[in-house]
C-alpha positions as protocol buffer text, in pm:
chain_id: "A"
residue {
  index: 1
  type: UNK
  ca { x: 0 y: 0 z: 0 }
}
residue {
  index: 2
  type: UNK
  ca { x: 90 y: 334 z: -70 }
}
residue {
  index: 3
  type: UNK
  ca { x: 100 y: 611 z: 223 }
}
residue {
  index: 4
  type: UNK
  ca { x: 303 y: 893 z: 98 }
}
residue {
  index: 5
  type: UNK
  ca { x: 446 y: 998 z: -208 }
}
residue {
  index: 6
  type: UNK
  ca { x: 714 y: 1328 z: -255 }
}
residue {
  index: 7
  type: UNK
  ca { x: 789 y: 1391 z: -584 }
}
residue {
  index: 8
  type: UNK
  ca { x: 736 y: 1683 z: -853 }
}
residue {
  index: 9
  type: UNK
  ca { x: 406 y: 1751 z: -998 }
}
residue {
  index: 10
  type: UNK
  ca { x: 417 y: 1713 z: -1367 }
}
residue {
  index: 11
  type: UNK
  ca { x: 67 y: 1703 z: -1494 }
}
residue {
  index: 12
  type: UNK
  ca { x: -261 y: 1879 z: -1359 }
}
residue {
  index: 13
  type: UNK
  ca { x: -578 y: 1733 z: -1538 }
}
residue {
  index: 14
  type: UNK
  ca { x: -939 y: 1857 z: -1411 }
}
residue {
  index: 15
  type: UNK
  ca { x: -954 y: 1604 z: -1073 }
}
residue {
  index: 16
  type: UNK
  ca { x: -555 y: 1419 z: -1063 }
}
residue {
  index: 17
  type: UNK
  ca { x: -259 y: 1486 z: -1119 }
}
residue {
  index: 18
  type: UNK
  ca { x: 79 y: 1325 z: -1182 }
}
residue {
  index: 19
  type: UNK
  ca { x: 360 y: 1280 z: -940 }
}
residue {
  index: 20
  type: UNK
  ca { x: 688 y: 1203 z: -1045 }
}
residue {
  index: 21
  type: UNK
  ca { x: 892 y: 980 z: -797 }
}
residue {
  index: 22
  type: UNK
  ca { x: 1219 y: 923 z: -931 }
}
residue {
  index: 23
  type: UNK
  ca { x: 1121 y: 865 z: -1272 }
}
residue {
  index: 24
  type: UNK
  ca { x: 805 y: 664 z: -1191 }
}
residue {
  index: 25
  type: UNK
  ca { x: 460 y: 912 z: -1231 }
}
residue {
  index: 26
  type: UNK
  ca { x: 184 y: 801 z: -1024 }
}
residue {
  index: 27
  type: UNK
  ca { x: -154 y: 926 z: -1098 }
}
residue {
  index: 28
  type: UNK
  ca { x: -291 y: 1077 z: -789 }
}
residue {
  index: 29
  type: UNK
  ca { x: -699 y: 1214 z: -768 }
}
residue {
  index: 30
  type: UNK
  ca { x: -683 y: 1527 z: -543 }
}
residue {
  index: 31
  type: UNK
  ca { x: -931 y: 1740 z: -447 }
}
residue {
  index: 32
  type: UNK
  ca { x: -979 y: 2125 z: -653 }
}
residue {
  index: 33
  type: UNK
  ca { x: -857 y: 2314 z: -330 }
}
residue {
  index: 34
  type: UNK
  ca { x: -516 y: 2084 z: -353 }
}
residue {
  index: 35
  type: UNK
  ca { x: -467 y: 2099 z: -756 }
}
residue {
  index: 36
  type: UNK
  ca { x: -512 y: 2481 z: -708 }
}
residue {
  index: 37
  type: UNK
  ca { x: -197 y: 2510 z: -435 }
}
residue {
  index: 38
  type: UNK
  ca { x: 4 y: 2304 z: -686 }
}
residue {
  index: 39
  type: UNK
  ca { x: 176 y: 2391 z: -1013 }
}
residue {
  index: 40
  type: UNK
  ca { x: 379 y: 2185 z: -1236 }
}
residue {
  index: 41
  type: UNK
  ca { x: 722 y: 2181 z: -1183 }
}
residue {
  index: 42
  type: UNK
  ca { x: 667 y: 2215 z: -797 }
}
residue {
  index: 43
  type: UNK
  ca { x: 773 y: 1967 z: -552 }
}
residue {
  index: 44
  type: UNK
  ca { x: 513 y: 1817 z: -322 }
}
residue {
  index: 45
  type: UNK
  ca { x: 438 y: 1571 z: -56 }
}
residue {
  index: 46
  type: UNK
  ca { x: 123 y: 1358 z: -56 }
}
residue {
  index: 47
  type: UNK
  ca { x: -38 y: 1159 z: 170 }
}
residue {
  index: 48
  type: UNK
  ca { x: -202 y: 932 z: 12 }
}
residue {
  index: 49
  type: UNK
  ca { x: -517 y: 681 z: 54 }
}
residue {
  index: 50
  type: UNK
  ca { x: -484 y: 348 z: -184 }
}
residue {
  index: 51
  type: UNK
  ca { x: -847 y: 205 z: -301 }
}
residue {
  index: 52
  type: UNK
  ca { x: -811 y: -100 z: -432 }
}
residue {
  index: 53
  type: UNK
  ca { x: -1114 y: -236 z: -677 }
}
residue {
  index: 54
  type: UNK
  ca { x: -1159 y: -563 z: -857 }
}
residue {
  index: 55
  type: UNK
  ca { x: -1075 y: -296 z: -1195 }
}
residue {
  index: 56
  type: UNK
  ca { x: -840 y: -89 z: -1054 }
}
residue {
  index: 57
  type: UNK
  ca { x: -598 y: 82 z: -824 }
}
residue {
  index: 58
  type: UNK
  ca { x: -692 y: 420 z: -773 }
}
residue {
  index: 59
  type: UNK
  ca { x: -495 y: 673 z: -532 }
}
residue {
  index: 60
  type: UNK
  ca { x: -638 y: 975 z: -322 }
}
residue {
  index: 61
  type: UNK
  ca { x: -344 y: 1213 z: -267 }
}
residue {
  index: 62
  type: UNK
  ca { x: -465 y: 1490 z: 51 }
}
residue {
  index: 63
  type: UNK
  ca { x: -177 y: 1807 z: 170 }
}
residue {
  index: 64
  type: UNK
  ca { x: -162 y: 1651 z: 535 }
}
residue {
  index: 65
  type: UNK
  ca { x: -274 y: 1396 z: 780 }
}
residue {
  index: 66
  type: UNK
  ca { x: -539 y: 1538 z: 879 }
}
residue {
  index: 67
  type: UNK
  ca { x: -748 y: 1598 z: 563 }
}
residue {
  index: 68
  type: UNK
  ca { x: -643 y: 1196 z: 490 }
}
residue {
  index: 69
  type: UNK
  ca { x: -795 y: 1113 z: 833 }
}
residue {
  index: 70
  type: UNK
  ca { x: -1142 y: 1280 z: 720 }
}
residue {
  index: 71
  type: UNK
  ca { x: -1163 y: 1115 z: 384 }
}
residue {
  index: 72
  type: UNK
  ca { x: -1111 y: 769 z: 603 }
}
């Protein structure tokens, strides 16, 4: 499971984004209040909330503990 990613934001589509760690760009869904702190090019720190379907892996990236907590 995924917890926390830090990496730089390269991609800001209408609800995700995309994280590269170290070469390896994870797709994260983020809330409109997060995407608009972020820029591309920025570095970042994520914590993050893996859902795991039958059809897919999807990850929930939130600025701090706390907002991860309430989506829990």
């Amino acid at each position: 499971m995924i917890g926390m990613l830090t990496g730089t934001i390269t991609i800001i589509n209408s609800s995700s984004m995309v994280v590269d760690v170290h070469g390896v760009g994870y797709l994260v869904r983020v809330t409109s209040r997060l995407m608009s702190q972020l820029k591309p090019g920025t570095k970042a720190t994520l914590f993050i909330h893996t859902h795991v379907q039958d059809d897919a892996i999807d990850l929930y990236g939130f600025s701090d503990e706390e907002e991860l907590a309430l989506f829990k």
